[in-house]
N, C-alpha and C positions, 0 to 999 in steps of 0.2 A: 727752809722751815726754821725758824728761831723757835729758841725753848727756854734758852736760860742766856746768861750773860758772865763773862769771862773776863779776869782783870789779869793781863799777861805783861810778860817784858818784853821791851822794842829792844833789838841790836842795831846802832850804826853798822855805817858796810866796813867800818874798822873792823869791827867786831863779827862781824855775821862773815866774812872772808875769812877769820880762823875756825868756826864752823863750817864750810863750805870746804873747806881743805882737807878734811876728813870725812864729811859726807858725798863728796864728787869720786871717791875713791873707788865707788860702787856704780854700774852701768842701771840697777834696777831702778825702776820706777819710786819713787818714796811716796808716803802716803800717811799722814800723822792722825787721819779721822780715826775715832775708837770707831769698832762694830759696834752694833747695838744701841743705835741715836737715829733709827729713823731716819737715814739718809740713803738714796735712792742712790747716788752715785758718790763715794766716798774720796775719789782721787778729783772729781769735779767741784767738792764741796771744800777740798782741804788748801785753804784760801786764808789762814793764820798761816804767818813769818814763822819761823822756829823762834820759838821760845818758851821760856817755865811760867806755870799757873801760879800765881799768889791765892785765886778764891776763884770759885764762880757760886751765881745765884740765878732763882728763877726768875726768868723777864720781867713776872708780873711786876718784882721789886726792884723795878729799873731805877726810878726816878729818885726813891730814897736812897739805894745802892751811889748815883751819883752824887748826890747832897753829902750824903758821910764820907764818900771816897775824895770831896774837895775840901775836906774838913782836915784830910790827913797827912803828913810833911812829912819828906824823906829825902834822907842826902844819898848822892850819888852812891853804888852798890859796885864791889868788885865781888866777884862767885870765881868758884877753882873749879873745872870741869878736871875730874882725877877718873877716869874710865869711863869705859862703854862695857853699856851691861845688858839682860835680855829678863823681863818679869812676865808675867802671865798678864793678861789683857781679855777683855770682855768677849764674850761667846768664843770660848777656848783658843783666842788667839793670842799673840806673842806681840812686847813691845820691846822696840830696840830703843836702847835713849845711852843719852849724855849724861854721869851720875856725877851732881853736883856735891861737894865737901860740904858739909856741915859749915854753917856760918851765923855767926848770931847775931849782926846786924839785918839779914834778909830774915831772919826767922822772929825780930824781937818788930820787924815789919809787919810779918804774917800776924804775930798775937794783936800788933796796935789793932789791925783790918779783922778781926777775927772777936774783939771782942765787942765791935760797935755792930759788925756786919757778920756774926757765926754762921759758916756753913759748916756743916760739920765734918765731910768730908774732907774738907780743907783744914780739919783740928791741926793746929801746932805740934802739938804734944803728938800724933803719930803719921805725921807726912813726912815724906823725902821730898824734897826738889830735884827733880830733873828736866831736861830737853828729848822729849819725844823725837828718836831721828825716822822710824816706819812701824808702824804696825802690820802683822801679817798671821794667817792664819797656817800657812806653812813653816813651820820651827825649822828645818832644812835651808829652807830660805835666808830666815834668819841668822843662823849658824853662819854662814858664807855671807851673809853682809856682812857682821860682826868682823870676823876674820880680815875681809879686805881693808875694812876702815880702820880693823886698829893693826894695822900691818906694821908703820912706822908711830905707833902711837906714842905723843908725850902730852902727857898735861898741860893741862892753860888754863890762862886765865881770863873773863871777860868780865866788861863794865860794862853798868844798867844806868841811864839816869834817866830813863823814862819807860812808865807804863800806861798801858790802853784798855780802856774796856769795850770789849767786844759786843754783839749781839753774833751768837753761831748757831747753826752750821749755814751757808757757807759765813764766812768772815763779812758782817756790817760795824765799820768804825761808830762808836758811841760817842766815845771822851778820852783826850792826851791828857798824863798827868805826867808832871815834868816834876824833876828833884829841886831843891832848894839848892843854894851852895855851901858846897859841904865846908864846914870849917876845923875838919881836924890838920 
C-alpha cells in the first residue's frame, strides 16, 4: 500500500559493511517499519536498505516531488555515526537507531529540499538525522539489543553520494539521484 513517498540515502557495501558490523551483533529479527502505517505485515513490508530520511511527501505529489528533486545538486556527503541511542516511536513503541553528528552540509541539503518541497515534519530547524536500526514495542527488547550492538562500540564514519526516492511501504524504487563531483 503506498501512501507517501520518501527521498532516503543509498550506502555502498563499503559502507553498509560498517553498519552491518554492529547491527549483526544482535541474533533478533530487525524490523525498521514504524507501527501505525497501515501495514499488515511490518517485517514483510521492511524492504528499505538502512538508511536516514532527507523528506518524504504524499504520493499524490509524486511527479512534481520528482521535477524539483532533479532540479537539485549535491556533492558527495560524509555523516559521523557518534552512538546508538533508543526515542519513543509511534503507538508506544521504541526506535533504536544510529545518531548521526550534526553536520551542515547534509542539513544546508535538507533546507535547499525543504524550501522548494516543505514537509514539515522534515523542518530543518527541529529534525535530527538518524539510521533507524529496529523498531519494537517491547523496551526490554530494546535495552539488550542496544547493549549487544554497542558492546565494542566506536564511532564512524559513512559517505553518501547517492539518494533514492521511494514510493512505501513495502519499498518501490521511483528515481537515483547521484551527487555531482565534489570539488573541495
Amino acid at each position: 500500500m503506498y501512501n507517501r513517498i520518501t527521498l532516503v540515502s543509498v550506502f555502498d557495501n563499503r559502507n553498509m559493511e560498517k553498519i552491518k558490523y554492529y547491527i549483526n551483533k544482535t541474533n533478533e529479527k530487525l524490523c525498521k517499519v514504524p507501527f501505525g502505517k497501515n501495514v499488515n505485515n511490518r517485517i514483510k513490508a521492511d524492504t528499505l536498505p538502512y538508511h536516514f530520511t532527507l523528506s518524504a511527501w504524499d504520493i499524490k505529489d509524486k511527479e512534481m516531488v520528482i521535477k524539483a528533486l532533479s532540479q537539485i545538486a549535491f556533492s558527495k556527503l560524509k555523516i559521523y555515526i557518534k552512538n546508538v541511542e533508543i526515542m519513543n516511536g509511534k503507538e508506544n513503541s521504541y526506535v533504536l537507531y544510529f545518531n548521526i553528528e550534526e553536520n551542515e552540509k547534509l542539513k544546508l541539503l535538507q533546507k535547499q529540499i525543504y524550501r522548494v518541497l516543505p514537509s514539515e515534519r522534515y523542518n530543518p530547524e527541529n529534525f535530527n538525522f538518524h539510521i533507524t536500526i529496529h523498531i519494537d514495542k517491547d523496551y526490554n527488547k530494546i535495552i539488550s539489543m542496544k547493549e549487544q550492538i554497542t558492546q565494542d562500540f566506536k564511532p564512524f564514519e559513512l559517505e553518501i553520494d547517492t539518494f533514492r526516492l521511494y514510493e512505501i511501504y513495502p519499498a518501490k524504487l521511483v528515481k537515483q539521484f547521484n551527487s555531482i563531483n565534489d570539488k573541495d
